[in-house]
C-alpha positions as CSV (number, residue, x, y, z in Angstrom):
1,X,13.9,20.2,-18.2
2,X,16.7,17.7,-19.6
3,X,15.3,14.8,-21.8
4,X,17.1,12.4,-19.2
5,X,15.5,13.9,-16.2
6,X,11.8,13.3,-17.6
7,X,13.2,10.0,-19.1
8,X,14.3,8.8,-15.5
9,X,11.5,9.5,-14.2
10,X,9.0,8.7,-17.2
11,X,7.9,11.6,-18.0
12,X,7.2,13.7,-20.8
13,X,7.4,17.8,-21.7
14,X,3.6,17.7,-22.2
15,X,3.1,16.0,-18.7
16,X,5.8,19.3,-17.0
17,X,3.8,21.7,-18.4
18,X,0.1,20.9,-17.1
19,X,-1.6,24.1,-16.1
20,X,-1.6,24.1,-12.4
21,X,-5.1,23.7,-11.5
22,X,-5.2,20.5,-13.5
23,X,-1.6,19.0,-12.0
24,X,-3.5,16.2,-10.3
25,X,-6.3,15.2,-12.6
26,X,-3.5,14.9,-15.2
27,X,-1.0,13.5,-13.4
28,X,-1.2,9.4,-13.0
29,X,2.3,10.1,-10.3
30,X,0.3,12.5,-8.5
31,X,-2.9,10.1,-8.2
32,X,-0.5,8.6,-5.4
33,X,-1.2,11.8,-3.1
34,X,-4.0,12.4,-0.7
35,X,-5.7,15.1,-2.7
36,X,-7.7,16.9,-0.2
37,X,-5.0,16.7,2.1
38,X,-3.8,20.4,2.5
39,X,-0.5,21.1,1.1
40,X,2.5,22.2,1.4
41,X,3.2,20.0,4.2
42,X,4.2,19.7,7.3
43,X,8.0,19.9,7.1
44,X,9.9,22.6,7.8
45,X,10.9,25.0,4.1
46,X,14.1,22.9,2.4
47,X,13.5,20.0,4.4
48,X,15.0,16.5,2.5
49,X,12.0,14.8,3.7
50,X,9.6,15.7,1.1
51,X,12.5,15.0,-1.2
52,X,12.0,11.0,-0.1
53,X,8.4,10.8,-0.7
54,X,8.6,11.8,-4.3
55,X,11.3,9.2,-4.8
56,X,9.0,6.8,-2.9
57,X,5.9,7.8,-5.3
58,X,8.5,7.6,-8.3
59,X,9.1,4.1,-7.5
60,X,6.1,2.5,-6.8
61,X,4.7,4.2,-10.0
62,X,7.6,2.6,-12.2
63,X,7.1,-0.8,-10.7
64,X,3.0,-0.6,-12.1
65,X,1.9,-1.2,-8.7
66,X,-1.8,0.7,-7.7
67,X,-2.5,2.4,-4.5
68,X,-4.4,-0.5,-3.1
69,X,-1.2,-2.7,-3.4
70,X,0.7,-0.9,-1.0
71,X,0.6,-0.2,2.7
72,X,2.5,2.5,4.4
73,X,3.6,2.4,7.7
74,X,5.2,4.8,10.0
75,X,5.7,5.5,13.9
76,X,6.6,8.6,15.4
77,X,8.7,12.0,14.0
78,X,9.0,14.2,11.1
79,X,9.6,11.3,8.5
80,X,6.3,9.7,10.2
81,X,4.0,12.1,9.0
82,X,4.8,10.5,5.5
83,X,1.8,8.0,5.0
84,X,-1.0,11.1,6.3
85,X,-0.1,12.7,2.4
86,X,0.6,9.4,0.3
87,X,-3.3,7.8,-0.5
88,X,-2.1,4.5,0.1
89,X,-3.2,2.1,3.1
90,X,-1.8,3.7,5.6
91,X,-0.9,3.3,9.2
92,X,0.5,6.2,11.6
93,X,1.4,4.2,14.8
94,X,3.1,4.7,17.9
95,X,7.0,5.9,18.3
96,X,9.2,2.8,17.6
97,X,6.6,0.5,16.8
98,X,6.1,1.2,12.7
99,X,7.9,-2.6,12.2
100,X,5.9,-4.4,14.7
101,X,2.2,-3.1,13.3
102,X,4.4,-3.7,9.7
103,X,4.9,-7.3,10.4
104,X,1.5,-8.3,11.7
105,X,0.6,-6.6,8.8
106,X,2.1,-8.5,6.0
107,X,1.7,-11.9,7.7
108,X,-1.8,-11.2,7.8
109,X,-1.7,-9.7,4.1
110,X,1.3,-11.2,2.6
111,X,0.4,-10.3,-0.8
112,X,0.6,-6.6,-0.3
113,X,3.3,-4.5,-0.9
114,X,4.4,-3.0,3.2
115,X,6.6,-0.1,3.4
116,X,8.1,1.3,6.9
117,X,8.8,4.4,6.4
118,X,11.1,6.3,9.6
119,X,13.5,8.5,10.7
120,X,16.6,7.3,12.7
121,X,15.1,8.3,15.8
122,X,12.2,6.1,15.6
123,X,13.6,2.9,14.0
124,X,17.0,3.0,16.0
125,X,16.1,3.9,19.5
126,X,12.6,2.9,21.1
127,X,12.4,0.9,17.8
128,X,15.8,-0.5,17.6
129,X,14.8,-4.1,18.9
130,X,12.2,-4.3,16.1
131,X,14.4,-3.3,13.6
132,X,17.5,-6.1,14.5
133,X,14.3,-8.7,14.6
134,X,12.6,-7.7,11.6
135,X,15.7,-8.3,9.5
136,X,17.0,-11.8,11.2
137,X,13.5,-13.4,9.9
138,X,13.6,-11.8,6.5
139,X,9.9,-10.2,7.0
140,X,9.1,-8.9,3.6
141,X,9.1,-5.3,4.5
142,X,10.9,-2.6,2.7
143,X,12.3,-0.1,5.2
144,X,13.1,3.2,5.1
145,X,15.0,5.5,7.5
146,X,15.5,9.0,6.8
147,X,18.7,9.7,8.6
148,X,19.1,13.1,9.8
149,X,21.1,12.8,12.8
150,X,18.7,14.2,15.2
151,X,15.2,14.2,16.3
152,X,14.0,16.9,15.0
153,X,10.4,16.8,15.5
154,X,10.3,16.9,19.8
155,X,12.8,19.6,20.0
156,X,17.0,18.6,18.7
157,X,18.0,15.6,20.6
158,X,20.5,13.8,19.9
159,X,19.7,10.2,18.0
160,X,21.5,7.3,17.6
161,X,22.8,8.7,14.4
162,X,24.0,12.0,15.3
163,X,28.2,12.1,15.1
164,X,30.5,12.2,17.5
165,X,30.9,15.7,18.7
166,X,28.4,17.2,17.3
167,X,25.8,19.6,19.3
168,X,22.1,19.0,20.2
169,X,19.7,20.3,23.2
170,X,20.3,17.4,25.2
171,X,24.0,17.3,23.9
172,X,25.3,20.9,24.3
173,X,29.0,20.3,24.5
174,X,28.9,17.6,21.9
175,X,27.3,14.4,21.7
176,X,29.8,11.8,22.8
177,X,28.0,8.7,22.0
178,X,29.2,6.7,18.5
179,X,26.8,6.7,16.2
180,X,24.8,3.2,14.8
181,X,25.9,1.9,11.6
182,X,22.1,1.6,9.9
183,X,23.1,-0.4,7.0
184,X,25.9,-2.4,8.8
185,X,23.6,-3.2,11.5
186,X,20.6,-4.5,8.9
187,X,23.5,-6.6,6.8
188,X,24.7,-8.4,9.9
189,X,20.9,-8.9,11.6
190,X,19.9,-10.6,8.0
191,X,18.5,-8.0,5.3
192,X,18.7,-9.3,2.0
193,X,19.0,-6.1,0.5
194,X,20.8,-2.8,2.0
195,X,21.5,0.6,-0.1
196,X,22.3,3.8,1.1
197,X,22.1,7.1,-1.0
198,X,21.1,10.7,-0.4
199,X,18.4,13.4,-0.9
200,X,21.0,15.3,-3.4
201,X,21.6,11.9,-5.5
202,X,17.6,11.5,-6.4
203,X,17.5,9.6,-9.6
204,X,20.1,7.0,-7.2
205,X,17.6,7.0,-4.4
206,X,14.3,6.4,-6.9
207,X,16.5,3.3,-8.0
208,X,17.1,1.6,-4.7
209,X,13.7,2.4,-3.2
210,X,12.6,0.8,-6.4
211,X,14.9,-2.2,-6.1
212,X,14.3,-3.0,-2.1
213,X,10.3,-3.0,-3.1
214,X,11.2,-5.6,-5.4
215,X,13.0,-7.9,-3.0
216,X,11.3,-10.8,-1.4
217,X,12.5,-10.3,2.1
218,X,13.6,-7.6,4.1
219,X,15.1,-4.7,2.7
220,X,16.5,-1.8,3.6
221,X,17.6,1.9,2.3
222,X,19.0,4.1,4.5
223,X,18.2,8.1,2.8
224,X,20.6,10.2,4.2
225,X,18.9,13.8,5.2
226,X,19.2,16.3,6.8
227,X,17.5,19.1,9.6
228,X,18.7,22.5,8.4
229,X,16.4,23.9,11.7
230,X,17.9,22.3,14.4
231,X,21.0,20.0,13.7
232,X,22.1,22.8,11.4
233,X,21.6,25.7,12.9
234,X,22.9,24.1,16.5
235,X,25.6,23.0,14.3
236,X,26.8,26.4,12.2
237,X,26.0,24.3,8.6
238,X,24.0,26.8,7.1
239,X,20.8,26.9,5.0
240,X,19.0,23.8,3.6
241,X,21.3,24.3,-0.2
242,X,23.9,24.5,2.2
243,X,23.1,21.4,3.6
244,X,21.9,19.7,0.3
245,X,25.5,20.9,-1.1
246,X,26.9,19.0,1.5
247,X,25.8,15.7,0.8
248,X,27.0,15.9,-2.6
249,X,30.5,17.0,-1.5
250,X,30.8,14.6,1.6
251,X,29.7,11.3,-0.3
252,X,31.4,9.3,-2.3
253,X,29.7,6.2,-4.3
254,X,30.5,2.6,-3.6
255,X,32.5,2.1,-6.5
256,X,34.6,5.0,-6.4
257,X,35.4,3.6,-2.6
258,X,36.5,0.4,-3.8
259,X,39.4,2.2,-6.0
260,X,40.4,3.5,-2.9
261,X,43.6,2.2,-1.5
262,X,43.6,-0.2,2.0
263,X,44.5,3.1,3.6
264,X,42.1,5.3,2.2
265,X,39.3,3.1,2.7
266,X,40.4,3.1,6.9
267,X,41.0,6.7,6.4
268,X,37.6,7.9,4.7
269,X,35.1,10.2,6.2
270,X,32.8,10.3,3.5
271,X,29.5,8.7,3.3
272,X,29.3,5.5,0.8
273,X,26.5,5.4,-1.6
274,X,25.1,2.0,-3.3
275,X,23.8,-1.3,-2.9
276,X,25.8,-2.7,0.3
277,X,24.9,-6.0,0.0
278,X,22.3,-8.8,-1.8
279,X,21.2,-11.9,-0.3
280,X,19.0,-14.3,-2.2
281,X,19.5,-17.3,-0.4
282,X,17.0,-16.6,2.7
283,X,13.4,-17.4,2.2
284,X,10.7,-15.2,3.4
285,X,9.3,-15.3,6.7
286,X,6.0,-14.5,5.8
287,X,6.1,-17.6,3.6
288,X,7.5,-19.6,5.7
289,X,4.7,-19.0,8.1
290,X,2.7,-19.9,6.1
291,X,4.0,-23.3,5.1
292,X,4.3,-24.3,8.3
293,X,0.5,-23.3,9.1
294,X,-0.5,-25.7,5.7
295,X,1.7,-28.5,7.3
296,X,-0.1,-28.4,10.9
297,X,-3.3,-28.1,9.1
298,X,-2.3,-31.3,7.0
299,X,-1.1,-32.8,9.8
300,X,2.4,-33.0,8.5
301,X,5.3,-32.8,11.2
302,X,8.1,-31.8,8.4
């Protein structure tokens, strides 16, 4: 493996080449799995999904932070089955809801380290109203949303995510509905941090899942996926390393949008990769709470 592969992701050749009945005893990364869970999981073969949670592992494992620190929380859907492999604390709630149990979570806990983890079923539709209000108080919770256009899980719906025109089961001639913005919508509810990358662009993806933890507020990083079993195949896009070749040819990275002319930039079909947008001037609500419970219990009115 490439020295700047295993440097990315600090690691070393010894650490690779660990016989395999010792990977997790020898493995500080892999201390962040559920070890008698049974493996492989759940997702379908090729899946992006799986693809997240090692960035996710990969991040929290850079930033130094131990298993107890962090809280994962998810609602309902293929990306929701995340926190029943990861051997943090973990919550598996109910369809939409992974924000709400989130926020009672880190007011109630506001030094730990909450992560929402969804796909764009779950945290755009019956969760949509959660998501808008979680970023216009600035909760610090990092979110994630797996967008694969589709709920793959309960059978090839269409989501708020899936494109215009494209096929699902309840969308056979085309979906007809436009599709949410995920990252616009967080910027203009209040997020103070918003990125966007892919399941092809890894090392990018560790980064910004590694950046939003970071943030003090509400952050966001939208991972762009995709379902190979039904989007795909309603769709004619091929194989999963079809649709993993895909993303790499139908992105483009934020700064190689900004050279784009007026025009092009109207024109362009591609998805944008990189930090969207940084806000440090919002203070956390979680803080805020609590500063206003000290002044009540002080008996201050300011």
């Amino acid at each position: 493996m490439a020295e700047h592969i295993l440097g990315a992701h600090d690691l070393d050749v010894d650490e690779i080449q660990i016989p395999r009945e010792d990977w997790f005893e020898s493995s500080d990364t892999l201390q962040k799995l559920r070890k008698n869970k049974k493996f492989p999981t759940i997702w379908c073969a090729g899946c992006g999904i799986g693809i997240v949670m090692g960035s996710l592992i990969r991040a929290i494992d850079h930033l130094g932070l131990s298993n107890d620190e962090v809280a994962l929380v998810s609602g309902i859907g293929c990306t929701s089955r995340m926190p029943v492999y990861m051997d943090f604390n973990t919550m598996h709630t109910t369809h939409g809801r992974a924000l709400a149990f989130a926020t009672g979570l880190k007011i109630a806990r506001p030094h730990m380290q909450v992560i929402a983890i969804m796909g764009d079923g779950d945290a755009l539709a019956i969760g949509g109203n959660h998501f808008i209000h979680a970023a216009r108080r600035n909760i610090g919770i990092t979110s994630i949303i797996v967008n694969n256009a589709i709920y793959g899980m309960t059978g090839g719906q269409y989501s708020p995510t899936t494109p215009v025109g494209k096929q699902a089961t309840t969308a056979p001639y085309g979906n007809i509905e436009p599709p949410f913005p995920i990252c616009e919508l967080a910027i203009a509810s209040g997020a103070t941090y918003v990125a966007r990358s892919t399941v092809y662009h890894v090392l990018e993806l560790d980064k910004y899942i590694q950046e939003a933890i970071q943030k003090d507020g509400f952050s966001l990083v939208e991972a762009v996926s995709y379902c190979h079993t039904t989007y795909g195949r309603l769709n004619k896009f091929g194989t999963a390393p079809d649709m993993m070749r895909g993303l790499k040819k139908d992105s483009i990275s934020k700064s190689a949008f900004e050279k784009l002319s007026p025009r092009e930039r109207a024109e362009n079909s591609k998805i944008v990769r990189g930090v969207l947008h940084v806000d440090d001037s919002r203070e956390e609500f979680s803080r805020v709470c609590r500063q206003l419970s000290e002044r009540v219990r002080t008996g201050g009115s300011q």
